[in-house]
C-alpha positions in Angstrom: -77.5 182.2 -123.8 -77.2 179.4 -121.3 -79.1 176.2 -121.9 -82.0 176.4 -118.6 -81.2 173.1 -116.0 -82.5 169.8 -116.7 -85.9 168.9 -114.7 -85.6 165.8 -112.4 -87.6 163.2 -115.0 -85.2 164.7 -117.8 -82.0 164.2 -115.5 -83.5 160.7 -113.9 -84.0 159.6 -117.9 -80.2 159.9 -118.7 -79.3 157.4 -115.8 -78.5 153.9 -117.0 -80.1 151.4 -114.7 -77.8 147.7 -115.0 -76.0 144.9 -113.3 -73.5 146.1 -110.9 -69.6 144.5 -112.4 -66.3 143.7 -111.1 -65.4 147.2 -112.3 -67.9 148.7 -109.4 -66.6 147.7 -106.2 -64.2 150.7 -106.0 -67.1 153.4 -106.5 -69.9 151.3 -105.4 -67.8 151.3 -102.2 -68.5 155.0 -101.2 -72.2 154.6 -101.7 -72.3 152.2 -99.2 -70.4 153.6 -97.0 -72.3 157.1 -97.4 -75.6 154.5 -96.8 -73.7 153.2 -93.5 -72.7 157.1 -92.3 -76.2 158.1 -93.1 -77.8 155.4 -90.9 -75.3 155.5 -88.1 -73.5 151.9 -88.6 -69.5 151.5 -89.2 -68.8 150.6 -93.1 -66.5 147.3 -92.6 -66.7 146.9 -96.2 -64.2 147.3 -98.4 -64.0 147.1 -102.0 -62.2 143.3 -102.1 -65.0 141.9 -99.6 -68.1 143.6 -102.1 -65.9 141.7 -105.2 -66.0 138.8 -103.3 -69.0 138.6 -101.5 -71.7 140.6 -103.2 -71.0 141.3 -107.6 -71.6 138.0 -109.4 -73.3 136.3 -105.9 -76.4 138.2 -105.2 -78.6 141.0 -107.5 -76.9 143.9 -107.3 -77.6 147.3 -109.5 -76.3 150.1 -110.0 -77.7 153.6 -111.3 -74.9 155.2 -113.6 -74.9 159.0 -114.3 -74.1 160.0 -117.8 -70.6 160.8 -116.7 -70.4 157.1 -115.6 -70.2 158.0 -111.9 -72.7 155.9 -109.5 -75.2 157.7 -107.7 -77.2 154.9 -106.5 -77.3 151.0 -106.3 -79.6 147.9 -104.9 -78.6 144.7 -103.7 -80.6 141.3 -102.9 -80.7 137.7 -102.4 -82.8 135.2 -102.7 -86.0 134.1 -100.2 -88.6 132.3 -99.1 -92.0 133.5 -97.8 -93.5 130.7 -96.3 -96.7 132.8 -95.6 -97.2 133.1 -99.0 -95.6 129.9 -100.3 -93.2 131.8 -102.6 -89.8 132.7 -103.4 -88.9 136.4 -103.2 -86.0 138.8 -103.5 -85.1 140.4 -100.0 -83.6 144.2 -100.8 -80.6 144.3 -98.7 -79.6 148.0 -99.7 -81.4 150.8 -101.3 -79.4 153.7 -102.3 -79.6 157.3 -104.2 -77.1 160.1 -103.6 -79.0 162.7 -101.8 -78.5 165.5 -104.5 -80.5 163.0 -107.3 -83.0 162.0 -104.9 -87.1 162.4 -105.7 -86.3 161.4 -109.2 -87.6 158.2 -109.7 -84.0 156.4 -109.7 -84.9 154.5 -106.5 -87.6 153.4 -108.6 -86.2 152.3 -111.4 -83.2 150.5 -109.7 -86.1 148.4 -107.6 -88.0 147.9 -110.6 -84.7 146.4 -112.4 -84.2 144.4 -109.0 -87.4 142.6 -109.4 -87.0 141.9 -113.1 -84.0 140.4 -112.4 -85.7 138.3 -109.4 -88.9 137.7 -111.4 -86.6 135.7 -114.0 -85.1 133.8 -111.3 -88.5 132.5 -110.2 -89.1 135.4 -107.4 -92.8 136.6 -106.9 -92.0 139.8 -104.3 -89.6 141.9 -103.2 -89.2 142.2 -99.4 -87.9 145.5 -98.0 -87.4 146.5 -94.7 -86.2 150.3 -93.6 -85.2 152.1 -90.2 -88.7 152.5 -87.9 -87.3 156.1 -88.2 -87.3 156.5 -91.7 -90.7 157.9 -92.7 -89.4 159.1 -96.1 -88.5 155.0 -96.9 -91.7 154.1 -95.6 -93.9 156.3 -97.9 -91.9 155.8 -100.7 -92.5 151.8 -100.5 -95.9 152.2 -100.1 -96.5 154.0 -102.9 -94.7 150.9 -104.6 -97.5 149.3 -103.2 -96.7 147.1 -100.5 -97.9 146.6 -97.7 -96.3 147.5 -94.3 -95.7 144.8 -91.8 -94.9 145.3 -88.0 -91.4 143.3 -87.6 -88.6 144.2 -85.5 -85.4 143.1 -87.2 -82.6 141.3 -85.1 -79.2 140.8 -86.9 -76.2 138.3 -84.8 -72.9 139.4 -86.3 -69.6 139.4 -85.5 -68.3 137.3 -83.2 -71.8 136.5 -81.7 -72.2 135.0 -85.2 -68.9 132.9 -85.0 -69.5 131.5 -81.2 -73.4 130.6 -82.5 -71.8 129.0 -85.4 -68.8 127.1 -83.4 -71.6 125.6 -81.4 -71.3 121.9 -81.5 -74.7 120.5 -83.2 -77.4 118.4 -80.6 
């Protein structure tokens, strides 16, 4: 007699919620690149450049499956709201494997995200998602935020460096 399929809240309670380590970059490179594919951007990272540039520098966590495979992380950096005269915690990333999806992971890796800003002196967590992305959008209101109308701009790339190599006034 087979043993009948774990439900989602079962499965979603076996995934360990922590700090992403040095010993991520490898695997928590192919979540972000499946994050990239799935929103339609290039994936320039590479596993050296999240070792150097995001684990140890900003929050990052990861959601480990029993079999210590990653199927989802988090990442953010410090803010400031000056609205609301407060430091904050802006969510850079927000990924869940598809195939664990709708079981409360996102959650819990948001929820570990603003722990860990809360003890650095954070009061909110700002997240932003593709004006597309109804899914995102429902899900972070049911968190409890509040939806703002903001178009994001990013200057990257080169258009970063020639902004930056311009000589100060």
């Amino acid at each position: 007699m087979s043993t009948p399929p774990l439900r989602p809240a079962e499965r979603a309670a076996q995934v360990r919620i922590r700090h992403g380590e040095d010993r991520d970059a490898v695997p928590l490179l192919a979540l972000v690149a499946a994050l990239n594919r799935a929103e339609g951007n290039p994936c320039l990272a590479t596993a050296e450049t999240l070792h150097r540039d995001l684990i140890g520098k900003a929050i990052v966590v990861v959601a480990e499956a029993p079999d210590g495979t990653l199927i989802g992380y988090a990442t953010g950096h410090a803010t400031y709201e000056t609205g609301h005269a407060e430091p904050g915690v802006y969510v850079g990333d927000l990924y869940v494997v598809p195939e664990r999806r709708r079981e409360g992971i996102a959650r819990a890796l948001l929820a570990a995200m603003a722990r860990s800003g809360h003890a650095q002196g954070a009061r909110h967590l700002w997240l932003t998602a593709r004006e597309t992305n109804g899914a995102a959008h429902a899900f972070y209101r049911r968190l409890g935020s509040k939806g703002e109308p903001v178009m994001a701009f990013a200057v990257v790339q080169q258009d970063f460096l020639n902004l930056a190599a311009e000589p100060p006034r």
